[in-house]
N, C-alpha and C positions, 0 to 999 in steps of 0.2 A: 537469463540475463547475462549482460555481459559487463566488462568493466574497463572504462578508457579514462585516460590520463593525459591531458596538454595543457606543455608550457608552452606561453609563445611571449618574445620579447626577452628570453635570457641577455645576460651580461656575458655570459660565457658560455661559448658554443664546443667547449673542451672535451676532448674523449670521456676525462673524470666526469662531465655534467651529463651523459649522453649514458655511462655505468650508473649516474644516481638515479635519474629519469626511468630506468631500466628497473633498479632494486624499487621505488617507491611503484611501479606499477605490478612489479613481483606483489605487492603487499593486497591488490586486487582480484590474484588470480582464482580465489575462492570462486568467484565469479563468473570466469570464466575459463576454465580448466584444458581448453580443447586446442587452443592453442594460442601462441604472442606474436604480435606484429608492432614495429615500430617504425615512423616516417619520421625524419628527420630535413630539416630545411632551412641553413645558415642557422637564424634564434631562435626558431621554433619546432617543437617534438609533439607529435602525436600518438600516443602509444593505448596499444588494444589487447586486452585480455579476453576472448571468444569465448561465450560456449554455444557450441552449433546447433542449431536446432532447425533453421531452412536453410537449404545446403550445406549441409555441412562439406561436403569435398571441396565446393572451390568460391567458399564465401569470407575467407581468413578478410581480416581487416590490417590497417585503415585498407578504405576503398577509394577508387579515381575515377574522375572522368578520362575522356578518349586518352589526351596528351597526357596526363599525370599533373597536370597544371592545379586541378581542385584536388585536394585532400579532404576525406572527411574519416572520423572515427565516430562508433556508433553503439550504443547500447538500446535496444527495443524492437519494435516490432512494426514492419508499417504492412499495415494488413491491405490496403489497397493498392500495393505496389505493382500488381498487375494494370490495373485500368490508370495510374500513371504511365507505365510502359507505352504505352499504347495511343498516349500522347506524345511520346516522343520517338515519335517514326527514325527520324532523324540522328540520331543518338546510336553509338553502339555501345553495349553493355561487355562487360569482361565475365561475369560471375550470375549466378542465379539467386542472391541474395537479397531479399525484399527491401535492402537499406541504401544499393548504390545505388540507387534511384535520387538517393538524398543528392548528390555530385550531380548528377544530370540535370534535377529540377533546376540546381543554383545556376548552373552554366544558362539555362535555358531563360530563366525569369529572374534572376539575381536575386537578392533576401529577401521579397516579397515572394518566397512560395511555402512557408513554413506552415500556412491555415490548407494547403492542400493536402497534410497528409494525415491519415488516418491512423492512431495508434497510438502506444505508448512508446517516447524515445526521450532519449537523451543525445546531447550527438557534439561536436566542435567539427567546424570547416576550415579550414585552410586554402587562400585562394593566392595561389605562388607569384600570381603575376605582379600583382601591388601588395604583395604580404600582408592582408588585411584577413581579418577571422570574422566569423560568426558562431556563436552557441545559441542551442534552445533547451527549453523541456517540455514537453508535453502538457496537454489542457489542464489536468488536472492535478500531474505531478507522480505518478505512477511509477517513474523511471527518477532513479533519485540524482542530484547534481548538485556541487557542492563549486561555489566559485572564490578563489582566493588573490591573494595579491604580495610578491615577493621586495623587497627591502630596494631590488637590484632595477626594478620597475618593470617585472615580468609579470601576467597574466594567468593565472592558473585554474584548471576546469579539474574535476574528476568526480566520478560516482562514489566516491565516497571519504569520508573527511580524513580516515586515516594515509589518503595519500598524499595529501598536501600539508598535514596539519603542521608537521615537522619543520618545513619550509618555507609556511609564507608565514607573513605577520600579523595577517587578519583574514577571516575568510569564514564566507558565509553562507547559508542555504540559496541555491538561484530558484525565484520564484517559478512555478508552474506556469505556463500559460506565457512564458515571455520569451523573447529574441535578445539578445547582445550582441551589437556591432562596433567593431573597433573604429570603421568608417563613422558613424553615430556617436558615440562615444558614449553609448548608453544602452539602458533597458529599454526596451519598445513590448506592450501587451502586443500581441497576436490572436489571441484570443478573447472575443468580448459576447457569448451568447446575448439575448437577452434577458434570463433569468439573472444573469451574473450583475447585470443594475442592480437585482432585487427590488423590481417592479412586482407587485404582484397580479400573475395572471389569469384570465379568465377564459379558458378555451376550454370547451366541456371535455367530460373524460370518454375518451374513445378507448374502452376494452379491449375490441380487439385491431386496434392500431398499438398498440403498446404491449399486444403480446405478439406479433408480430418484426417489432423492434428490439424486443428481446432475443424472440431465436435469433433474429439477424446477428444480433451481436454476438451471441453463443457462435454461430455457428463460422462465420470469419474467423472465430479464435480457434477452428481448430486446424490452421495454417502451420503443419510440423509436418518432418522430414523425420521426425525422432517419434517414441513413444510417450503416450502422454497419461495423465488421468485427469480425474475432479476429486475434490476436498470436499469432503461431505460429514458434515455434521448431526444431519438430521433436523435441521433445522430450515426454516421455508426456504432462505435463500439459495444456500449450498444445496438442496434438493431441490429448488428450478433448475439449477446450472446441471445438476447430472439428470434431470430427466429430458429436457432440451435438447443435451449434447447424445446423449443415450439413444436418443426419438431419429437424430438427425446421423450419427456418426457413420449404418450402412449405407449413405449414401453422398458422404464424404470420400472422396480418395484418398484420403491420410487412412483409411477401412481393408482399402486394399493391400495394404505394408503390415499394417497392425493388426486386425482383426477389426470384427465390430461388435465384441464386447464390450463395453465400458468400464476399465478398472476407475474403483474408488478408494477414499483411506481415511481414513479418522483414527484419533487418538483419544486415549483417557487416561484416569484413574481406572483399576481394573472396578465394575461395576456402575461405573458412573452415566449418568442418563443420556449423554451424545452417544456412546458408543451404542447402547440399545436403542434410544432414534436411528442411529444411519444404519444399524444391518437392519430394521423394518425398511428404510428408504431403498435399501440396496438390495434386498429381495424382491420387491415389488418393482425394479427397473430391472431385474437380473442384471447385476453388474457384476465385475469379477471385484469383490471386495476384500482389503486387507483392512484387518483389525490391528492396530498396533498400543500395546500400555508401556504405561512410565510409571514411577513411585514420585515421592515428593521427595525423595534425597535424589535422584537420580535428576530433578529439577533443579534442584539447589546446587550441586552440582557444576550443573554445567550453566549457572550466572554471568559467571565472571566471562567466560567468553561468548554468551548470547548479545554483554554490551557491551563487550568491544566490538560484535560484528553488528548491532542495532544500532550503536552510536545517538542513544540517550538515555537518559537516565529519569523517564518519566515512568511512573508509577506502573501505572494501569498497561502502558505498554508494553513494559519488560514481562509485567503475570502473563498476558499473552504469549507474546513474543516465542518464550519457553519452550512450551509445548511444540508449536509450529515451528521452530529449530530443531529441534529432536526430531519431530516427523519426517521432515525435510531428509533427515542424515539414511532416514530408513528409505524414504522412496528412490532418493539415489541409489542406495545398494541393489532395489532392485531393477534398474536400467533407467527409469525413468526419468526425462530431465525436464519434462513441462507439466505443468498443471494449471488448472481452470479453479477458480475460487469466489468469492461471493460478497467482497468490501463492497460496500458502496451502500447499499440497498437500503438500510437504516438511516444513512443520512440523506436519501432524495426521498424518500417516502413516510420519513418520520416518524422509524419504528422501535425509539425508545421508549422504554415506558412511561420518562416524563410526559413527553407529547400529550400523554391522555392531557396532562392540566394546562396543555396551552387555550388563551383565554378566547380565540379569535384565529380567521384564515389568516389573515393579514402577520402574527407575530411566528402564526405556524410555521409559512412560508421564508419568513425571513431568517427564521431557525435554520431552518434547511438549507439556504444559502450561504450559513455562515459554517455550519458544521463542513459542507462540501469543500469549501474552499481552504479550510483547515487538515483535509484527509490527507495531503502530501505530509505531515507534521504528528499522524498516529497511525492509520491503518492500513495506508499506502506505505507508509514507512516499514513499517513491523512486515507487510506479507513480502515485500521485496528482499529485504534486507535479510528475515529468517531463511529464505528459500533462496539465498545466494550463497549463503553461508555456506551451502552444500553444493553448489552448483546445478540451481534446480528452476526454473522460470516459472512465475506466479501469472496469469492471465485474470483480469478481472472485468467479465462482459456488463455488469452491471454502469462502470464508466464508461463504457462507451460513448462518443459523442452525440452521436444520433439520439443513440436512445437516452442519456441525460437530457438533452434538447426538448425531446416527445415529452419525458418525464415530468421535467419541471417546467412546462406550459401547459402545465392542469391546475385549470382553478382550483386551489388547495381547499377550498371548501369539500370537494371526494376525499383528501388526504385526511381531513380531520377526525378524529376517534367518538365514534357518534352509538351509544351503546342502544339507543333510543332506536335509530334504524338496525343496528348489528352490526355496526360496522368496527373491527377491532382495529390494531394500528397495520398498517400495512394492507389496508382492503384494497384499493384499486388494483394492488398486485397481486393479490390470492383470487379477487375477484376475476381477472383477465385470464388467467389457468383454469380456471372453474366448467372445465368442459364437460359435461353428460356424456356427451356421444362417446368420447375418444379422450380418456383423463390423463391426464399427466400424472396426475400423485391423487390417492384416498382423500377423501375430506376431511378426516381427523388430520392426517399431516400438513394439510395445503392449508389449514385454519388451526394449525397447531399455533399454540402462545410461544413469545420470543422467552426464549431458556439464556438469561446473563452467563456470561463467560466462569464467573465462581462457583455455580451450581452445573453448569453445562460439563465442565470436564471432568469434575469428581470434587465432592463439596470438600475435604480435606487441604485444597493445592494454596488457597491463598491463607488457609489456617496455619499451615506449614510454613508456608513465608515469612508472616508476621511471628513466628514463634523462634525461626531463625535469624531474623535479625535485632528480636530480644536478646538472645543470647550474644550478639556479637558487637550493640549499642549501646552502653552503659544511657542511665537517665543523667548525668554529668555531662556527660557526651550532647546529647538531646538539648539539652538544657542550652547550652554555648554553641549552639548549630548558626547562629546569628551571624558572628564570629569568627567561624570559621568557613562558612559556605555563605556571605551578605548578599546572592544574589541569588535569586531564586531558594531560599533558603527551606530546607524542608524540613516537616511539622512532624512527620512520623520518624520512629524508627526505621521502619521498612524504608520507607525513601533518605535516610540519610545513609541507609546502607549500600544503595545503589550508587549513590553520589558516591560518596566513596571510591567504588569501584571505577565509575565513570572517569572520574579523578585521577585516579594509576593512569588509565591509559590515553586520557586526553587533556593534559592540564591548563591546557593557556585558555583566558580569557575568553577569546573566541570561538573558542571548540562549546563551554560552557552555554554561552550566548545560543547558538543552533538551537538549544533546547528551549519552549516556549513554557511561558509560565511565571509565578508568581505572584504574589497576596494582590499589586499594582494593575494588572492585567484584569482580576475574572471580579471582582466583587464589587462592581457598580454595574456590571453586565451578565452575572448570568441568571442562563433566561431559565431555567429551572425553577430557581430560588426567589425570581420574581412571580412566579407563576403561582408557587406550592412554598410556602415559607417553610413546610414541613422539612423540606432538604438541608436546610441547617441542620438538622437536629438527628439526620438520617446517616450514621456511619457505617449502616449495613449495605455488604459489597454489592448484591444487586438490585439493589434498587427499589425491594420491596418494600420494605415494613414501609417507608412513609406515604410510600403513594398506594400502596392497598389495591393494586387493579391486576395483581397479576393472580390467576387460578390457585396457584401455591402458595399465596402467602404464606409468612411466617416471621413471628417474633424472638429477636435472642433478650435473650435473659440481661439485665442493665449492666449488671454487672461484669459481663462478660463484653460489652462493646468496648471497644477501641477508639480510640479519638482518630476522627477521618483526617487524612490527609489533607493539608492549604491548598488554598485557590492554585491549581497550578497548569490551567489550559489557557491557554492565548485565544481562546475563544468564550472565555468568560465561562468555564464548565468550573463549579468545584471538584476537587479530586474525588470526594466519596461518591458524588453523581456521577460522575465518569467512570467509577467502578461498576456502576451498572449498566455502559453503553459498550462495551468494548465487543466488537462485531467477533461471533466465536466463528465461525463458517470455517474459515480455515483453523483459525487456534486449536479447533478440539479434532484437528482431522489426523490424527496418525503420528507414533512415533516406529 
C-alpha cells in the first residue's frame, strides 16, 4: 500500500504551504517507505509516499501522461493494467507500473473510465490544462480515502485521516464505489452491480463456475515484483487462498524471482488453536511456514499506536486489529512486503454464525448486502490499515469483482444453513473445493466450523483486554461516559478506554464522526436480534452460548459475564454480536 496526499485549490501557493504539504505526507510514510514524490501546480499538490511492489525501479509516483499535462497519485493495485495497455496502442508509457495506466485511460476516455479497472485503488488526478481534478476509491473500498475541506476553500484527499485532520475543518470517509469531479461538483457511483439493489437473485449455484472465479482472483493477485506470502489461520478462508495460490504459484513468473514455495504466517497466543489449524494447513500444502506468538501485555502494549494507525475506536476492530499489527511488523523484518488474506468471504456467503437463524432467503440475502457494503468501515479497514503500519500490502481475492458478481447471483436459497441437507454456513464454498480426484485441503479442514476471532487466537486475549481497561476506567468514569463522549457514547469499559485513546490523537468532531455507530443507528435494524432475540442477552464474545450451533459450545458462568457493549455498527450489528463476526483469517496470522 501506498500513501497519497492532495490539496487542490490552496489560498497559498508559498514555499511555507509546499514545506507543510511535505511534513503532513511525512505523517503517511509508514505506508509507503520506498520512496516521496511531490507534483506541485500554481494551487494544487499531489504528494506520494511509495511502497514498490510492481516495479519498483521506475514506478516512483505521482505518475503522467505523454506531456505531463495529467497528474495522478495512486495508492492500489490495478491488476489488469496489462489488457488496458494494450488498448492503448497509441499511448506511450514512461514506467512499468500497473497505475499509470490510470493518466492514459483519462487522456483517452475522460472520467468515464473508472468501471474499467480492475482492483483495489485509491488515486486523485490532476488535469493541468483546465485545473480540474477527479478522485475515486475502489468497489468496495479496500484502499482506504479520506476526503476533507480547508477554511481557505481548498479540497483535500488522503489515505488516511491523520493527514488532513489537522488542517481541514471537516472531513470525512469517501464512499467506496464512487468518482468526485470538480467539473460535477459532486459524488457520482461508478459502481452499481446488480446485487448492490439487493434484488434478490435466482441463478442456480454453479460449483464449479465459482471455483474457477476464485482461483482467477487468487491468482491475478499474485502480480509482485517483490516477495510475498498468504495469512493463514487455519481457517477455511485463509486456507483456500494458500492452497489456490500454493496449487497455482509454480506456474506464476513471480516463481521464477522467488521460488515456488509458498511462505505462510499466523499468529497466536502460544497454544492457542489458529496456530495448530494453520501448521496442519501448512503441512499438508507444504508451504514455508513461520509461526509467530505474542502475550497479552505485549497486545496491550502496543494499543495506543495500533489506533492511531487504525484510526477508530470501535471495539471489536481494535481486538483484532492487534494482532495483525504485530504480525505485520514481523513479516516486514523478514523482506516481505505483500500478502494475500481472506476478508470478505463471511460477508458474501453468510458465514457467521447468526446466519444459522436467518428466517428466509430473502432477509439472508439482504444481510449480506448490507454487511458487504459496510466492509470499507471494519475489515477492510483493520487489514489495510494494520499491514501499513509496517509497510506491508494486504491482497484480498475474496473481493474481487468478478468473483463477488458470480458470488452474489446465487439464489441464496444454496447460501442458507440447511442442517436437514448438511449443509453448514459457508457450503457453496467448501462445496466448490470439494474435489476427490485432486484436493485442495482434507475434508475435516475444508468443513472445519468457523473458530471466532476470541477463541481463535488464544482464549486469554479479549480476557486481558477487559481486565485492562478495568483497571484503568473507574465505574464513576462509566457512569458520566454520556457526558463526556455524547456521541456515540460507549457502554463498556473496554470501549471507553479506546475512546479515550482515539481522543489524544484525533480530537475534533469530525475525526469522531468517521467512526460508525451508536444506540440511534443498530437497534431498530439489527438483523440478528430480529432473528434470535437470544442476542440481547448474549454478552459472550463469540457468539456461542446463545445461538448453540457451534461444535464447541460453551457456557460462562453468570456471574463472570460482562455486560456487552451498545449498539455500535452502522449496520445495525450489536457490539456483543459483532464480537462474534470479526473475520480472524488475517488477525490470527503471525506476529
Amino acid at each position: 500500500m501506498c500513501g497519497i496526499l492532495a490539496v487542490l485549490g490552496c489560498a497559498d501557493s508559498s514555499l511555507a504551504k509546499r514545506s507543510r504539504i511535505i511534513e503532513l505526507s511525512r505523517r503517511l510514510r509508514h505506508r509507503g517507505p520506498d520512496w516521496s514524490g511531490l507534483h506541485c501546480f500554481k494551487d494544487c499538490y499531489l504528494a506520494h509516499q511509495r511502497l514498490a511492489i510492481v516495479d519498483p525501479a521506475s514506478g516512483d509516483q505521482p505518475l503522467y501522461n505523454e506531456d505531463k499535462s495529467i497528474v495522478v497519485t495512486v495508492n492500489g493495485e490495478i491488476y489488469n493494467h496489462e489488457e488496458l495497455r494494450a488498448n492503448l496502442e497509441s499511448h506511450q508509457f514512461r514506467t512499468g507500473s500497473d497505475c499509470e495506466v490510470i493518466a492514459h485511460l483519462y487522456e483517452e476516455y475522460g472520467e468515464d473510465f473508472v468501471h474499467m479497472l480492475d482492483g483495489m485503488f485509491s488515486f486523485v488526478l490532476l488535469d493541468t490544462r483546465d485545473r480540474s481534478y477527479i478522485a475515486a476509491r475502489d468497489a468496495i473500498g479496500i484502499t482506504p480515502l479520506y476526503m476533507g475541506w480547508g477554511l481557505d476553500g481548498s479540497v483535500w484527499f488522503a489515505s488516511e485521516m491523520k493527514a488532513l485532520s489537522d488542517d481541514c475543518e471537516r472531513f470525512v470517509s469517501f464512499p467506496p464505489g464512487h468518482i468526485y469531479s470538480s467539473k460535477n461538483g459532486g459524488l457520482r457511483r461508478f459502481y452499481n452491480p446488480a446485487w448492490f439493489a439487493e434484488c434478490v437473485p435466482s441463478t442456480p449455484y454453479d460449483a464449479p463456475g465459482l471455483r474457477d472465479a476464485f482461483e482467477k482472483a487468487v491468482i491475478k493477485r499474485l502480480m509482485t515484483d517483490v516477495p510475498f506470502g498468504v495469512l493463514l489461520s487455519g481457517g477455511l478462508d485463509s486456507s483456500l487462498v494458500a492452497a489456490v495460490a500454493s496449487r497455482h504459484l509454480s506456474k506464476a513468473k513471480v516463481a521464477r524471482q522467488w521460488g515456488s514455495q509458498l511462505h505462510t504466517f499466523c499468529i497466536g497466543l502460544k497454544g492457542s488453536p489458529d496456530l495448530k489449524a494453520a501448521r496442519e494447513v501448512a503441512d499438508y500444502l507444504g508451504t514455508f511456514h513461520h509461526e509467530f506468538h505474542f502475550t497479552v501485555q505485549e497486545g496491550i502494549d502496543a494499543l495506543d499506536e495500533v489506533i492511531y494507525h487504525i484510526e477508530t475506536y470501535d471495539v471489536t476492530t481494535i481486538r483484532a486489529s492487534t494482532p495483525m499489527f504485530l504480525m505485520s511488523r514481523k513479516i516486514k523484518s523478514l523482506g516481505v512486503k505483500m500478502v494475500l488474506s481472506g476478508e470478505g468471504s463471511d460477508e458474501i456467503f453468510g458465514g457467521y454464525l447468526y446466519f444459522h437463524k436467518a428466517p428466509n432467503k430473502e432477509e439472508f440475502h439482504l444481510e449480506t448486502c448490507r454487511k458487504i457494503k459496510a466492509l470499507h468501515l471494519y475489515d477492510c479497514l483493520r487489514a489495510n490499515k494494520a499491514t501499513s503500519a509496517w509497510g506491508v500490502e494486504a491482497r484480498v481475492p475474496f473481493l474481487d469483482k468478478q468473483f463477488i458478481n458470480i458470488a452474489m447471483d446465487i439464489d441464496p436459497e444454496w447460501k442458507m444453513i440447511r442442517h436437514d441437507l448438511g449443509r453448514i454456513e459457508k457450503w457453496v464454498l467448501r462445496n466448490a473445493f470439494d474435489d476427490e480426484q485432486n484436493p485442495y485441503l482434507p475434508k475435516h479442514i475444508l468443513y472445519r466450523q468457523k473458530e471466532q476471532f476470541s477463541d481463535g487466537v488464544g482464549y486469554s486475549w479479549i480476557d486481558g483486554l477487559k481486565e485492562h481497561a478495568n483497571e484503568h476506567v473507574s465505574d464513576a468514569m462509566l457512569m458520566n461516559a454520556s457526558f463526556v463522549y455524547p456521541d456515540n457514547t460507549p457502554m463498556t469499559k473496554e470501549g471507553y478506554y479506546y475512546r479515550s485513546i482515539f481522543e489524544k490523537h484525533f480530537p475534533k468532531n469530525a475525526a469522531r464522526a468517521t467512526v460508525p455507530g451508536g444506540p440511534s443507528v443498530a437497534c431498530s435494524t439489527a438483523k440478528a436480534v430480529e432473528w434470535d432475540e437470544a442476542w440481547l442477552k448474549n454478552p459472550d464474545p463469540s457468539g456461542r452460548a446463545a445461538l448453540g450451533v457451534h461444535n464447541d459450545a460453551y457456557q460462562e458462568e453468570p456471574e463472570k459475564i460482562v455486560a456487552s457493549e451498545n449498539f455500535t455498527s452502522a449496520i445495525g450489528f450489536p457490539q456483543a454480536m459483532r464480537d462474534g463476526m470479526v473475520e480472524v483469517t488475517a488477525t490470527t496470522t503471525a506476529i
